[in-house]
C-alpha positions as CSV (number, residue, x, y, z in Angstrom):
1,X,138.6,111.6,63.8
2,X,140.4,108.9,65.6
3,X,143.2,110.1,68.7
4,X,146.7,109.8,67.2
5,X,149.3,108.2,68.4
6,X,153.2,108.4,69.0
7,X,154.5,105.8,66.1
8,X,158.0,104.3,65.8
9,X,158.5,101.6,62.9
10,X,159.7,98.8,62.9
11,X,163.4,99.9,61.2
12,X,163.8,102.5,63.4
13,X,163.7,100.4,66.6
14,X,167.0,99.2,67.9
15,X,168.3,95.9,67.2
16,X,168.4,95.3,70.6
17,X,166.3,96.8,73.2
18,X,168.4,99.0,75.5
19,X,167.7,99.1,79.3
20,X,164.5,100.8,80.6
21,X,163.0,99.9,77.2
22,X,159.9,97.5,77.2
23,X,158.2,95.8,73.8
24,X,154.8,94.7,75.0
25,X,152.8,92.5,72.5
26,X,149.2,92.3,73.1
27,X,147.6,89.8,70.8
28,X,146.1,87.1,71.4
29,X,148.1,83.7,73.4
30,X,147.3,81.7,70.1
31,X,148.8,84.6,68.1
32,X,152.2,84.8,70.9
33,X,152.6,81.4,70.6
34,X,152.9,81.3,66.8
35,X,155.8,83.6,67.2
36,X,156.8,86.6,69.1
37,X,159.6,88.9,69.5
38,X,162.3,86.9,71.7
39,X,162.3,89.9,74.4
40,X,158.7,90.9,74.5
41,X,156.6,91.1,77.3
42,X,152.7,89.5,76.7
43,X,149.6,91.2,77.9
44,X,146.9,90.2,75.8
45,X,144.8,93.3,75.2
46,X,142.0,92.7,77.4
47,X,143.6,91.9,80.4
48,X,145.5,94.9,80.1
49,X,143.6,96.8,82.3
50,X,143.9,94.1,85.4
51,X,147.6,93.5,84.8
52,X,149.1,97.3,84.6
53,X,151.2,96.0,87.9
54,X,153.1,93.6,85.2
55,X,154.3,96.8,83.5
56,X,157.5,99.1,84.4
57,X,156.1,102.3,85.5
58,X,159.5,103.8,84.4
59,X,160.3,102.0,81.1
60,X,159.4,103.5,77.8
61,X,157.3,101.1,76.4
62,X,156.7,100.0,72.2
63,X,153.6,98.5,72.0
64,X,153.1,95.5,68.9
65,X,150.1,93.7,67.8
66,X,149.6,92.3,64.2
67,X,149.3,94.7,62.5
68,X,149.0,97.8,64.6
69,X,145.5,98.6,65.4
70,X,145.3,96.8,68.9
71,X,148.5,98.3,69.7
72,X,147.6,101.8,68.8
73,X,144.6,101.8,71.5
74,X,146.8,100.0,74.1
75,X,149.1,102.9,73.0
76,X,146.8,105.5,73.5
77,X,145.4,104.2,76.7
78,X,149.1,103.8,78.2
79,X,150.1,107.3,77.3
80,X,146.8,108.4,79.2
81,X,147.8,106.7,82.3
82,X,150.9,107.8,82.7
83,X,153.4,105.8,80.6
84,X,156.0,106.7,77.3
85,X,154.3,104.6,75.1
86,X,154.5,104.4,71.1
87,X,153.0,101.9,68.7
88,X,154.9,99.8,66.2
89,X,153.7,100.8,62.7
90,X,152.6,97.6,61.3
91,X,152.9,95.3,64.0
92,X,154.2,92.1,63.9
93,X,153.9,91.8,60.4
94,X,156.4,94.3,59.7
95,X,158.3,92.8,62.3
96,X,158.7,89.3,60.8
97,X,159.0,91.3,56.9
98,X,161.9,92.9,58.5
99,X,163.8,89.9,59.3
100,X,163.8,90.9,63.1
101,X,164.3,87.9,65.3
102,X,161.2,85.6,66.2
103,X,160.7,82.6,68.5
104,X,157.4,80.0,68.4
105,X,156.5,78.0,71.5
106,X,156.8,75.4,68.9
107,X,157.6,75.0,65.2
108,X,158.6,78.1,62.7
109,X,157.7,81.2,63.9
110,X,154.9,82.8,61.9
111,X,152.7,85.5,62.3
112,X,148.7,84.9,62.8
Protein backbone atom coordinates (compact mmCIF):
# COMPACT_ATOMS: atom_id res chain seq x y z
CA UNK A 1 0.00 0.00 0.00
CA UNK A 2 1.58 3.14 -1.05
CA UNK A 3 2.82 5.91 2.15
CA UNK A 4 0.25 8.69 2.32
CA UNK A 5 0.67 11.93 2.30
CA UNK A 6 -0.39 15.33 3.88
CA UNK A 7 -2.76 16.80 0.90
CA UNK A 8 -4.03 20.40 0.54
CA UNK A 9 -6.03 21.31 -2.76
CA UNK A 10 -5.72 23.53 -4.79
CA UNK A 11 -9.01 25.84 -3.32
CA UNK A 12 -7.98 25.60 -0.09
CA UNK A 13 -4.55 27.28 -0.64
CA UNK A 14 -4.38 30.99 -0.09
CA UNK A 15 -4.65 33.32 -2.80
CA UNK A 16 -1.54 34.57 -1.83
CA UNK A 17 1.19 32.76 -0.20
CA UNK A 18 1.72 34.23 3.27
CA UNK A 19 5.30 34.47 4.77
CA UNK A 20 7.24 31.40 5.75
CA UNK A 21 5.10 29.56 3.11
CA UNK A 22 7.04 27.99 0.09
CA UNK A 23 5.21 26.34 -3.33
CA UNK A 24 7.94 24.27 -4.79
CA UNK A 25 7.12 22.83 -8.33
CA UNK A 26 9.19 20.02 -9.35
CA UNK A 27 8.51 19.10 -12.95
CA UNK A 28 10.35 19.15 -15.58
CA UNK A 29 12.23 22.91 -16.96
CA UNK A 30 10.24 22.24 -20.26
CA UNK A 31 7.15 21.72 -18.23
CA UNK A 32 8.18 25.28 -15.83
CA UNK A 33 8.65 27.09 -18.71
CA UNK A 34 5.23 26.37 -20.27
CA UNK A 35 3.73 27.99 -17.23
CA UNK A 36 4.18 27.99 -13.63
CA UNK A 37 2.77 29.46 -10.58
CA UNK A 38 4.24 33.27 -10.56
CA UNK A 39 5.74 32.70 -6.86
CA UNK A 40 6.98 29.13 -7.07
CA UNK A 41 10.23 28.01 -6.39
CA UNK A 42 11.70 25.13 -9.20
CA UNK A 43 13.51 22.04 -8.32
CA UNK A 44 13.06 19.60 -10.86
CA UNK A 45 12.48 16.35 -9.10
CA UNK A 46 15.75 14.67 -9.52
CA UNK A 47 17.88 17.24 -8.51
CA UNK A 48 16.01 17.46 -5.46
CA UNK A 49 18.25 15.53 -3.48
CA UNK A 50 21.52 17.77 -4.43
CA UNK A 51 19.72 21.08 -4.07
CA UNK A 52 17.91 20.67 -0.42
CA UNK A 53 20.27 23.90 0.51
CA UNK A 54 17.82 25.92 -2.09
CA UNK A 55 14.96 25.12 0.33
CA UNK A 56 13.87 27.00 3.64
CA UNK A 57 14.53 24.70 6.41
CA UNK A 58 11.76 26.75 8.34
CA UNK A 59 9.02 27.36 5.70
CA UNK A 60 6.17 25.05 5.30
CA UNK A 61 6.41 23.95 1.99
CA UNK A 62 3.25 22.86 -0.85
CA UNK A 63 4.73 20.77 -3.18
CA UNK A 64 3.03 20.87 -7.18
CA UNK A 65 3.78 18.83 -10.15
CA UNK A 66 1.27 18.06 -12.97
CA UNK A 67 -0.82 16.33 -11.72
CA UNK A 68 0.32 15.17 -8.30
CA UNK A 69 2.23 12.01 -8.33
CA UNK A 70 5.85 13.60 -8.47
CA UNK A 71 4.81 15.90 -5.93
CA UNK A 72 3.42 13.34 -3.56
CA UNK A 73 6.96 11.41 -3.37
CA UNK A 74 8.88 14.78 -3.24
CA UNK A 75 6.22 15.25 -0.36
CA UNK A 76 6.89 12.19 1.31
CA UNK A 77 10.58 12.39 1.08
CA UNK A 78 10.48 16.20 2.45
CA UNK A 79 8.36 15.31 5.42
CA UNK A 80 11.01 12.36 6.12
CA UNK A 81 13.84 14.80 6.28
CA UNK A 82 12.60 17.06 8.34
CA UNK A 83 10.32 19.55 6.55
CA UNK A 84 6.12 20.59 6.76
CA UNK A 85 5.49 19.45 3.51
CA UNK A 86 1.94 18.76 1.76
CA UNK A 87 1.16 17.92 -1.85
CA UNK A 88 -1.21 19.80 -4.08
CA UNK A 89 -4.06 17.46 -4.99
CA UNK A 90 -4.00 17.57 -8.68
CA UNK A 91 -1.06 19.51 -9.46
CA UNK A 92 -0.80 22.00 -11.87
CA UNK A 93 -3.68 20.97 -13.66
CA UNK A 94 -6.01 21.82 -10.98
CA UNK A 95 -4.00 24.84 -10.60
CA UNK A 96 -4.59 26.30 -14.06
CA UNK A 97 -8.64 24.72 -13.94
CA UNK A 98 -8.82 26.89 -11.01
CA UNK A 99 -8.04 30.06 -12.58
CA UNK A 100 -5.06 30.65 -10.21
CA UNK A 101 -2.53 32.93 -11.68
CA UNK A 102 0.24 31.47 -14.25
CA UNK A 103 3.27 32.96 -16.06
CA UNK A 104 5.20 31.27 -19.34
CA UNK A 105 8.81 32.12 -20.00
CA UNK A 106 7.09 32.84 -23.29
CA UNK A 107 3.60 32.78 -24.81
CA UNK A 108 0.25 31.64 -22.89
CA UNK A 109 0.81 29.88 -20.06
CA UNK A 110 -0.23 26.17 -20.37
CA UNK A 111 0.22 23.22 -18.63
CA UNK A 112 2.44 20.21 -20.17
Amino acid sequence: MPQQVPTVTVPDLPAALPEGVTLLDVREPEEWAAGHAPDALHIPMGDLAARLGDLPADSEVFVVCRSGGRSARVTAFLNANGWDAKNVEGGMQSWHASGRPMTSDAGDPTVI
